[in-house]
FIPA-28161 format. One line per 2 residues: for each residue x, y, z of N, C-alpha, C. Coordinates in nm, 3 decimals. Example, Ala and Ser with C-alpha at 12.3 -4.5 7.8 and 13.67 -1.06 7.14 Angstrom:
BEGIN
1.319 -0.569 0.780 1.230 -0.450 0.780 1.320 -0.330 0.780  1.285 -0.225 0.708 1.367 -0.106 0.714 1.290 0.003 0.787
end
This chain:
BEGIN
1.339 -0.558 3.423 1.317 -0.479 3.300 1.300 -0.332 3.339  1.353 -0.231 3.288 1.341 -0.080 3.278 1.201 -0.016 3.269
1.147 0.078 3.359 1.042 0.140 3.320 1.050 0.182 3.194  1.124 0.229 3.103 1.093 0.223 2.972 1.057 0.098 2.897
1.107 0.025 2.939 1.092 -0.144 2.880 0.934 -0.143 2.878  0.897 -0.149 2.998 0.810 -0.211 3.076 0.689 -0.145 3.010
0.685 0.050 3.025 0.590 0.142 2.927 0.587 0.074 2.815  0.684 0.042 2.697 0.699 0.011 2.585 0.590 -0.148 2.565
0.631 -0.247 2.626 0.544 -0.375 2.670 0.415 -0.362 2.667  0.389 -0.241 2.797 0.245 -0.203 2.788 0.199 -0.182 2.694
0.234 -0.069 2.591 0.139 -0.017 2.524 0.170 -0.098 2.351  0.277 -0.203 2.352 0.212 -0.294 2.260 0.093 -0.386 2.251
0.105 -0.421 2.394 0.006 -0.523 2.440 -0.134 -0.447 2.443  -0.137 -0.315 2.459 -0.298 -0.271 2.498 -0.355 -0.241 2.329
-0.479 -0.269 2.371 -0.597 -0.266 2.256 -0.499 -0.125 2.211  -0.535 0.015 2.262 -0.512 0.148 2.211 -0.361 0.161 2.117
-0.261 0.094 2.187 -0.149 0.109 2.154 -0.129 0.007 2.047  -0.185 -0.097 2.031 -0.192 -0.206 1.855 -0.259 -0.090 1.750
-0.363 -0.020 1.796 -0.488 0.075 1.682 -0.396 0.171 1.680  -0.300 0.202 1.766 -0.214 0.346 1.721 -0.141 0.293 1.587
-0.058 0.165 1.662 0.059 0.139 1.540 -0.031 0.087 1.433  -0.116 0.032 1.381 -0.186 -0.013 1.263 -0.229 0.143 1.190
-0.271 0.244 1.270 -0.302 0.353 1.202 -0.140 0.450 1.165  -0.059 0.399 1.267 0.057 0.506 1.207 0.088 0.462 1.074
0.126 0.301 1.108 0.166 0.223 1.016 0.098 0.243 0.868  -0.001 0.241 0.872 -0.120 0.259 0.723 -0.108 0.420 0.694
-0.038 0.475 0.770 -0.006 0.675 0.684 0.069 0.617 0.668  0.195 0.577 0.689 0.319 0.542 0.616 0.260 0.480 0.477
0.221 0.365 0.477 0.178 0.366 0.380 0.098 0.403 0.244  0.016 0.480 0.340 -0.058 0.584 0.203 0.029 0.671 0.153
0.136 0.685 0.255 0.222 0.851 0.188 0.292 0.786 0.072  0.300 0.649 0.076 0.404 0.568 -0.001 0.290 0.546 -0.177
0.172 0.535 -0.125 0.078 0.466 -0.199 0.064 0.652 -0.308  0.042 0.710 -0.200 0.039 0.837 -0.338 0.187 0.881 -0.375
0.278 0.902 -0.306 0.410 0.915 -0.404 0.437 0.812 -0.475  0.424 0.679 -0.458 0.492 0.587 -0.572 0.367 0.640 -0.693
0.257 0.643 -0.688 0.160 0.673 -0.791 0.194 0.808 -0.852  0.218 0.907 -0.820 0.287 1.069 -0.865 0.400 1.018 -0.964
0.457 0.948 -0.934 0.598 0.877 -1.002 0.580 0.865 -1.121  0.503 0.736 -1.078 0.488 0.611 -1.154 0.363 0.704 -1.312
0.309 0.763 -1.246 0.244 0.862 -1.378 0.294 0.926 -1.452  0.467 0.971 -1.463 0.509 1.015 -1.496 0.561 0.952 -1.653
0.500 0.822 -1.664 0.530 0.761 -1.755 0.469 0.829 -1.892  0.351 0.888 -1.866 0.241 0.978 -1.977 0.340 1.071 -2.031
0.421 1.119 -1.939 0.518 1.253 -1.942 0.632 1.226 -2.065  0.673 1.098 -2.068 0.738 1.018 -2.158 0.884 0.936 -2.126
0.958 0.892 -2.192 1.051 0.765 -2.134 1.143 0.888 -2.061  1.177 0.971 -2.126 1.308 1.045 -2.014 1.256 1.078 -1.915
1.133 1.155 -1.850 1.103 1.194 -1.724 1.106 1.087 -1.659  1.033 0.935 -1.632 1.030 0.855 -1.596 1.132 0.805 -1.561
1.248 0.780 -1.670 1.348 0.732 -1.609 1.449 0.816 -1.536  1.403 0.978 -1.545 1.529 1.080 -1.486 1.529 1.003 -1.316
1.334 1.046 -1.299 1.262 1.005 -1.201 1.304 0.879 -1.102  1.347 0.800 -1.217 1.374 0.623 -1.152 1.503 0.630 -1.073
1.606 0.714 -1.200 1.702 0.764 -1.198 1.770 0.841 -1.027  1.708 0.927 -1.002 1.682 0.992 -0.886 1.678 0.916 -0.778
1.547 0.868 -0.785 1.551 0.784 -0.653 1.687 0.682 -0.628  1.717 0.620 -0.721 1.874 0.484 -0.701 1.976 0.618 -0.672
1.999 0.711 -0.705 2.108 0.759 -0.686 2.100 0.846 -0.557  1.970 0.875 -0.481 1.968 0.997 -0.397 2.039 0.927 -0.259
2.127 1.044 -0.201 2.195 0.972 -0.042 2.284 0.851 -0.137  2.360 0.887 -0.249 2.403 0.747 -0.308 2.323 0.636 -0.306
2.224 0.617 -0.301 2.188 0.465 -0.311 2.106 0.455 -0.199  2.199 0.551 -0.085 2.104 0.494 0.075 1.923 0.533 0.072
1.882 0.626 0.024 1.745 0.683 0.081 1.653 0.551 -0.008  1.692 0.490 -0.096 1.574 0.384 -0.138 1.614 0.248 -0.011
1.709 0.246 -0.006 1.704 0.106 0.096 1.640 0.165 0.218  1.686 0.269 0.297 1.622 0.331 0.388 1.438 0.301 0.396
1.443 0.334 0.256 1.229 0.368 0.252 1.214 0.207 0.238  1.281 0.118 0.163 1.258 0.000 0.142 1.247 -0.067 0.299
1.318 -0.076 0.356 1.310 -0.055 0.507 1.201 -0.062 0.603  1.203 0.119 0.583 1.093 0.144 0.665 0.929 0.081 0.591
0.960 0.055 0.497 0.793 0.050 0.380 0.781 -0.130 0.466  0.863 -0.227 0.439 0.899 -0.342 0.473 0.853 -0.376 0.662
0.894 -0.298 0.719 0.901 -0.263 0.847 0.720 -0.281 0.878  0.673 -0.196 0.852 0.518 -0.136 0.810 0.456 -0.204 0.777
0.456 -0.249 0.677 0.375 -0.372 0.610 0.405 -0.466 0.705  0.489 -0.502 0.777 0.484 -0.635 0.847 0.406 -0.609 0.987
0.432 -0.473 1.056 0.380 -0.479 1.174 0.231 -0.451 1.153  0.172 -0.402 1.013 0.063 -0.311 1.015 -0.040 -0.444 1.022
0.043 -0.528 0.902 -0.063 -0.688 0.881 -0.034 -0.751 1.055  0.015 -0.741 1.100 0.089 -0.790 1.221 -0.037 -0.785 1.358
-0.063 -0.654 1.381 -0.075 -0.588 1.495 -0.264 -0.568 1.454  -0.288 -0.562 1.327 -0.431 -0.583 1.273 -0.485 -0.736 1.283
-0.411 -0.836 1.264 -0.455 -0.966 1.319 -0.500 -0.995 1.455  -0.368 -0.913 1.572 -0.367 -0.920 1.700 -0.488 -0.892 1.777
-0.530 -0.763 1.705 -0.638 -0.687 1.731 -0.769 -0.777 1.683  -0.759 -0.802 1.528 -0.902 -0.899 1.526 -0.940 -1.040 1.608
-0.842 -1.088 1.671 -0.847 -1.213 1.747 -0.880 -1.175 1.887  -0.809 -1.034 1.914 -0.873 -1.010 2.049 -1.033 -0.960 2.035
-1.059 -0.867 1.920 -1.144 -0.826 1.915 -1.307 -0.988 1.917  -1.223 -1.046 1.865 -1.313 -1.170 1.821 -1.366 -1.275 1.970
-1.231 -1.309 2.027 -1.284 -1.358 2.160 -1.346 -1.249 2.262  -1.327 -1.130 2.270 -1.409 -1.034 2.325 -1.575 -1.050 2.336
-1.575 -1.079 2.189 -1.729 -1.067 2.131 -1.811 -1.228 2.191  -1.700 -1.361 2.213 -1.751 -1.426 2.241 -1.785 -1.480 2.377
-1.725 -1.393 2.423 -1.738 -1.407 2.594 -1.885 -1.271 2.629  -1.927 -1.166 2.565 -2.059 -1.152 2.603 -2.152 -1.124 2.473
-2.151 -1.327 2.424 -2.224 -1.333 2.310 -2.350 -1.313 2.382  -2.410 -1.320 2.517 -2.540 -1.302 2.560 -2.597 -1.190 2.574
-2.517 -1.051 2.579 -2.596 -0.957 2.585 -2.506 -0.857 2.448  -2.472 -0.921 2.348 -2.372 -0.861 2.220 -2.483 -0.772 2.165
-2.447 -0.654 2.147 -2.567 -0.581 2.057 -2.482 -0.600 1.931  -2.542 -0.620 1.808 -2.440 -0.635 1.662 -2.437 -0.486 1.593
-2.372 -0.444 1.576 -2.362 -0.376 1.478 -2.320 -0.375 1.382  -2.398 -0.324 1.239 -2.339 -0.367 1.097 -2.219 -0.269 1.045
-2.141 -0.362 1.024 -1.965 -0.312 0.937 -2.001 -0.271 0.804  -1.897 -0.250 0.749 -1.893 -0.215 0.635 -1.819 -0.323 0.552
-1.824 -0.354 0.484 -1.756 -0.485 0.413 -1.632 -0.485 0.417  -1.554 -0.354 0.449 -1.440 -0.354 0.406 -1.383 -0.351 0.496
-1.453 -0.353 0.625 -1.416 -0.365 0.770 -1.430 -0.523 0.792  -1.500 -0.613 0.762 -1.509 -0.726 0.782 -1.404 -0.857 0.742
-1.346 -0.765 0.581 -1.264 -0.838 0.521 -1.115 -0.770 0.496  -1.056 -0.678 0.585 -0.978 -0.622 0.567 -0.842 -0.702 0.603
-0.861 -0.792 0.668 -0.718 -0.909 0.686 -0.686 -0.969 0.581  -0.825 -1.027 0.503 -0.833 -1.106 0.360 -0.747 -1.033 0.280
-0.802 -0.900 0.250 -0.770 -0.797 0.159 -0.623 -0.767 0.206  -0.581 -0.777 0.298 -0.483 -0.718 0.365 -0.333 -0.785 0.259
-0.395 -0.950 0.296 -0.294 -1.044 0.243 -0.283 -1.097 0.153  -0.430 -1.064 0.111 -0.388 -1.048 -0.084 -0.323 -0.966 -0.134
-0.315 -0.823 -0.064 -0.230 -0.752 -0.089 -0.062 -0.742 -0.068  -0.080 -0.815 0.022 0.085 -0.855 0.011 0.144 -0.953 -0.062
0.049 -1.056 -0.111 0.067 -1.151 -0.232 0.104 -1.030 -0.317  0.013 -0.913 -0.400 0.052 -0.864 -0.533 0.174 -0.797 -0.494
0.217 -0.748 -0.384 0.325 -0.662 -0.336 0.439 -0.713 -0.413  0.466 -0.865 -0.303 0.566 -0.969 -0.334 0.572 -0.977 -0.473
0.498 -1.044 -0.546 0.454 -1.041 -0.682 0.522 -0.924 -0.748  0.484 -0.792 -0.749 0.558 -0.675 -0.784 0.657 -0.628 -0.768
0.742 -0.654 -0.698 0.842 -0.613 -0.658 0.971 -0.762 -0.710  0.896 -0.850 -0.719 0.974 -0.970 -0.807 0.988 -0.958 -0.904
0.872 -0.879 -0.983 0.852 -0.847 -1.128 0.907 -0.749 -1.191  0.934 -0.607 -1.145 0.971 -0.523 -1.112 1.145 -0.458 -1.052
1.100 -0.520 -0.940 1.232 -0.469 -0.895 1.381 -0.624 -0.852  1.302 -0.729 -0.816 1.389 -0.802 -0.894 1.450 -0.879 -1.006
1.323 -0.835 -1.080 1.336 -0.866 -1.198 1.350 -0.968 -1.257  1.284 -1.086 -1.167 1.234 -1.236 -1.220 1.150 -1.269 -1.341
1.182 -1.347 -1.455 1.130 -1.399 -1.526 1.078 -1.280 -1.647  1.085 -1.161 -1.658 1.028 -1.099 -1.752 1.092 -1.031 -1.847
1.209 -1.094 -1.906 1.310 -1.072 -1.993 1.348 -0.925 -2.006  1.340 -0.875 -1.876 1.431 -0.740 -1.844 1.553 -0.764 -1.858
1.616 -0.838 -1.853 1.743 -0.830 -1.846 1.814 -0.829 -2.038  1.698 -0.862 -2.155 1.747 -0.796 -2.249 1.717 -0.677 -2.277
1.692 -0.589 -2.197 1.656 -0.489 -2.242 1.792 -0.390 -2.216  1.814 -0.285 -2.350 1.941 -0.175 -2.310 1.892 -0.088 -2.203
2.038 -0.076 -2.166 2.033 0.059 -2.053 1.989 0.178 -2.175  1.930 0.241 -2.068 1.916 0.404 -2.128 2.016 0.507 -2.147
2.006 0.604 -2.192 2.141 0.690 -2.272 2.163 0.735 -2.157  2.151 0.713 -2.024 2.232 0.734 -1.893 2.291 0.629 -1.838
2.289 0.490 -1.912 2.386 0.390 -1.829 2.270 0.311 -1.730  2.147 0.346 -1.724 2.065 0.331 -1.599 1.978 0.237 -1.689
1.934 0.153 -1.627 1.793 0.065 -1.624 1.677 0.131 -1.695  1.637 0.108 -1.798 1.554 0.149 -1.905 1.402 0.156 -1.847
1.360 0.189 -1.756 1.249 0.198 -1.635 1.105 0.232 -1.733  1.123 0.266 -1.805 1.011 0.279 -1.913 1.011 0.177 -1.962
1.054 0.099 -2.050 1.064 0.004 -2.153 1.049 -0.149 -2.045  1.048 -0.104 -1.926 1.079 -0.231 -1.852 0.868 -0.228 -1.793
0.836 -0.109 -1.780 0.728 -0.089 -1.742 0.618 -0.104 -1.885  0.682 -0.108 -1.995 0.566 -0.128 -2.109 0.585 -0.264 -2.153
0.686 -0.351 -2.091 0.717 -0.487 -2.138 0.629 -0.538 -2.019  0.658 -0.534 -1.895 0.581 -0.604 -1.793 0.428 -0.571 -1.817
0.356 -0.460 -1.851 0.223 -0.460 -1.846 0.188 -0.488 -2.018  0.268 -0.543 -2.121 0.210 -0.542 -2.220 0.104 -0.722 -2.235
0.235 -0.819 -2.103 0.133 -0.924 -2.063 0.008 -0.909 -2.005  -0.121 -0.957 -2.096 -0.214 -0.916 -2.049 -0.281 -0.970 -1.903
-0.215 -1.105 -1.885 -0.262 -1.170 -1.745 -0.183 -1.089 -1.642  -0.046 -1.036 -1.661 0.005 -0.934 -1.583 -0.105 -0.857 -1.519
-0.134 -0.777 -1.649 -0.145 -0.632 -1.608 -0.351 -0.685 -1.553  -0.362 -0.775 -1.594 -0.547 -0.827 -1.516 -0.489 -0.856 -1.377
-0.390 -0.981 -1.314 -0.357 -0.914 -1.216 -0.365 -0.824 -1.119  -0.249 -0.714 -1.209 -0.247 -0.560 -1.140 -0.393 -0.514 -1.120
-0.444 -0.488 -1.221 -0.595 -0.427 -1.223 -0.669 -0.476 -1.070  -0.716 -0.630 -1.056 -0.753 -0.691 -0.999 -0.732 -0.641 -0.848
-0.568 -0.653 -0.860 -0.458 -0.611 -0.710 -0.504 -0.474 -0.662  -0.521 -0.384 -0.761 -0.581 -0.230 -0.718 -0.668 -0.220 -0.677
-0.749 -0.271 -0.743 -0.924 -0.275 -0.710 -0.926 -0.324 -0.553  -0.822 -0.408 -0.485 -0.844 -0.488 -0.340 -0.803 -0.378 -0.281
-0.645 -0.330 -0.309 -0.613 -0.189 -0.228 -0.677 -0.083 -0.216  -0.777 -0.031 -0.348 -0.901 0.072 -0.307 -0.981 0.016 -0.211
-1.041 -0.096 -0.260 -1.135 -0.118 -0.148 -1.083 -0.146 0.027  -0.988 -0.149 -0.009 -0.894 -0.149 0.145 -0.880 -0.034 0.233
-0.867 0.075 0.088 -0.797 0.186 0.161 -0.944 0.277 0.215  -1.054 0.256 0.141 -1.196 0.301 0.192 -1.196 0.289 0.304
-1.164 0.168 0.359 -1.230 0.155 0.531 -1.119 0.201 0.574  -0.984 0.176 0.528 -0.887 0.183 0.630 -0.816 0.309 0.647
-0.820 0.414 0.558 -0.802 0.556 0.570 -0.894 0.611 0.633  -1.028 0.576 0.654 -1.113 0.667 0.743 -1.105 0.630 0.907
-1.039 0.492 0.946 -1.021 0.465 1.037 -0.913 0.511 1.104  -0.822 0.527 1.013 -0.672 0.562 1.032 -0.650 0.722 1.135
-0.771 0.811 1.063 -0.764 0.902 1.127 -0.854 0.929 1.200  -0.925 0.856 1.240 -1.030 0.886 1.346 -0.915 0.776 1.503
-0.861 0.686 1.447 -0.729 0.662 1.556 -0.660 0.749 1.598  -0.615 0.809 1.497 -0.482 0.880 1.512 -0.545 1.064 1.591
-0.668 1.038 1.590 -0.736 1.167 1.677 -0.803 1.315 1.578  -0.735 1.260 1.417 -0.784 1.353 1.339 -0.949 1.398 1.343
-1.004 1.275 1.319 -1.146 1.283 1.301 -1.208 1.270 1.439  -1.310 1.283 1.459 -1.399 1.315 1.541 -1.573 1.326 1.488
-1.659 1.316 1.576 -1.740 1.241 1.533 -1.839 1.352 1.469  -1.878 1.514 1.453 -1.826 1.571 1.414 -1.763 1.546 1.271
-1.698 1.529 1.228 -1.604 1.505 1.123 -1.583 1.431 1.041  -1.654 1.268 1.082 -1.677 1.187 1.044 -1.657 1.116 0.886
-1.800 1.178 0.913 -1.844 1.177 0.740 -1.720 1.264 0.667  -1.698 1.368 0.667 -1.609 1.408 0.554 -1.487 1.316 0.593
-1.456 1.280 0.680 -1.334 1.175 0.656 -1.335 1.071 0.586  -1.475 1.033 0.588 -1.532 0.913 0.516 -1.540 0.913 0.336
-1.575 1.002 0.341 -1.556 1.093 0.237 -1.407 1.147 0.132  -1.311 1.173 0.210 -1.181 1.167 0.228 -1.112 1.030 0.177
-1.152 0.929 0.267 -1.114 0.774 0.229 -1.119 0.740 0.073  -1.292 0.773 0.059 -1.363 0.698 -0.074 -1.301 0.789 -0.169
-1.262 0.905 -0.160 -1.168 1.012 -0.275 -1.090 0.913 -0.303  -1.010 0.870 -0.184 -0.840 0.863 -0.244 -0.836 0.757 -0.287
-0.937 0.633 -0.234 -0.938 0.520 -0.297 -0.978 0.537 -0.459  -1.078 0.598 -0.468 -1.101 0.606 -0.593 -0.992 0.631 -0.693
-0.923 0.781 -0.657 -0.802 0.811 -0.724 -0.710 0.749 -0.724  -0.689 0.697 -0.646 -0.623 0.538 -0.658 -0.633 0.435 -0.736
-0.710 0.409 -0.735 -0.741 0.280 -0.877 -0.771 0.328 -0.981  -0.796 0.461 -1.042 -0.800 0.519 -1.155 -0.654 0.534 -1.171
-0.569 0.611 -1.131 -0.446 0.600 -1.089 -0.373 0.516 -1.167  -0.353 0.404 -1.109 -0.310 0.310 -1.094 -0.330 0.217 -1.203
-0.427 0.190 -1.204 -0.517 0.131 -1.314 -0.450 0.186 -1.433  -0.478 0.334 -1.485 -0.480 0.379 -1.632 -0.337 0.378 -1.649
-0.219 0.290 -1.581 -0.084 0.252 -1.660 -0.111 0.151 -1.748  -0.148 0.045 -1.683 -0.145 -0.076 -1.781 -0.237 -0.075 -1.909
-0.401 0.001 -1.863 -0.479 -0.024 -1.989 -0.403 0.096 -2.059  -0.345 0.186 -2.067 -0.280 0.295 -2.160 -0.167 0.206 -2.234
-0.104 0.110 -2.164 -0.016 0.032 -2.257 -0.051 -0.081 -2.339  -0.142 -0.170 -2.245 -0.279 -0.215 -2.337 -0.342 -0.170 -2.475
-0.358 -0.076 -2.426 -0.408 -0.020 -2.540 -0.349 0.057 -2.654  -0.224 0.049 -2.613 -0.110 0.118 -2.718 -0.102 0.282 -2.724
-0.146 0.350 -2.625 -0.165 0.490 -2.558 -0.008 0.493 -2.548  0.071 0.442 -2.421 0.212 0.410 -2.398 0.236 0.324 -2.487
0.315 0.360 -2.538 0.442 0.250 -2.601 0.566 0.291 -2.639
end
């Protein structure tokens, strides 16, 4: 095998080099988690921005730049849940080989259950993107194209959240990804070398923002259609 091989081997296998890729991996995803949300708000704006918006993305690079992100987003999510397991199993027999002199220290909940959370979250993913973008079972397919020929991306988004077990679901699904993204954005950059100890706290700080804005976010699509705000 090639000293590049061989570097590459290494630094999957080492503790440092799994916490790199779980933290690169999880910015990819936040960058994804606040642009799809910027978007996806655009619905307040009304059915044409939304769908110019929807519009845009299927057509940009012809077609290529959404399979591309679909891709890389796909890619991410698999190694991030991937390489975070690897790590808690090593981390776990670690702990049990010097259970005799283990000092404990207390986690944060969201550090304890972040695999749980992890893969519930890829349940609502799957879930969404069936609902959504392949468009299983939610009588999208009677719905007209829009006065551009394109997929009615509004009307498809006030039909899917007007089911109310849907959109409790969604609600539900957000609430796991905030509480996910609390622990796991402040970790992300204290990996990745941003934070420092020093710094800490406002990173911590940083986390609990975006989570928050996040599930407010996120959240106020469905109860706005719920509630007949959107329609």
């Amino acid at each position: 095998m090639s000293s590049p091989a061989n570097s590459l081997c290494g630094f999957l296998a080492s503790s440092i080099g799994r916490k790199w890729i779980v933290a690169f991996t999880g910015l990819i995803l936040v960058g994804f988690i606040a642009g799809h949300l910027t978007g996806n708000l655009l619905v307040f704006a009304g059915q044409d921005a939304l769908n110019a918006y929807a519009a845009f993305l299927h057509n940009f690079l012809h077609g290529g730049a959404i399979w591309i992100a679909r891709c890389v987003l796909l890619g991410s999510v698999v190694a991030h849940i991937y390489f975070t397991i690897l790590l808690t199993r090593a981390n776990r027999a670690a702990r049990e080989q010097r259970y005799a002199v283990e000092v404990t220290q207390k986690a944060s909940s969201g550090s304890k259950w972040m695999i749980l959370s992890g893969l519930l979250i890829l349940t609502f993913v799957i879930f969404h993107l069936l609902h959504y973008t392949v468009r299983v079972g939610a009588g999208f397919q009677d719905l007209p194209l829009d006065s551009e020929g394109h997929f009615d991306v509004y009307r498809m988004l006030i039909l899917g959240f007007s089911n109310v077990w849907v959109s409790t679901f969604y609600v539900i699904s957000i609430a796991m990804l905030s509480w996910h993204l609390s622990h796991g954005v402040s970790s992300m950059f204290q990996t990745l070398g941003i934070s420092t100890p020093n710094t800490r706290q406002l990173f911590d700080r940083i986390a609990l923002g975006f989570s928050v804005l996040t599930f407010a976010g996120y959240t106020s699509i469905p109860l706005a259609v719920l509630t007949g705000w959107v329609a």
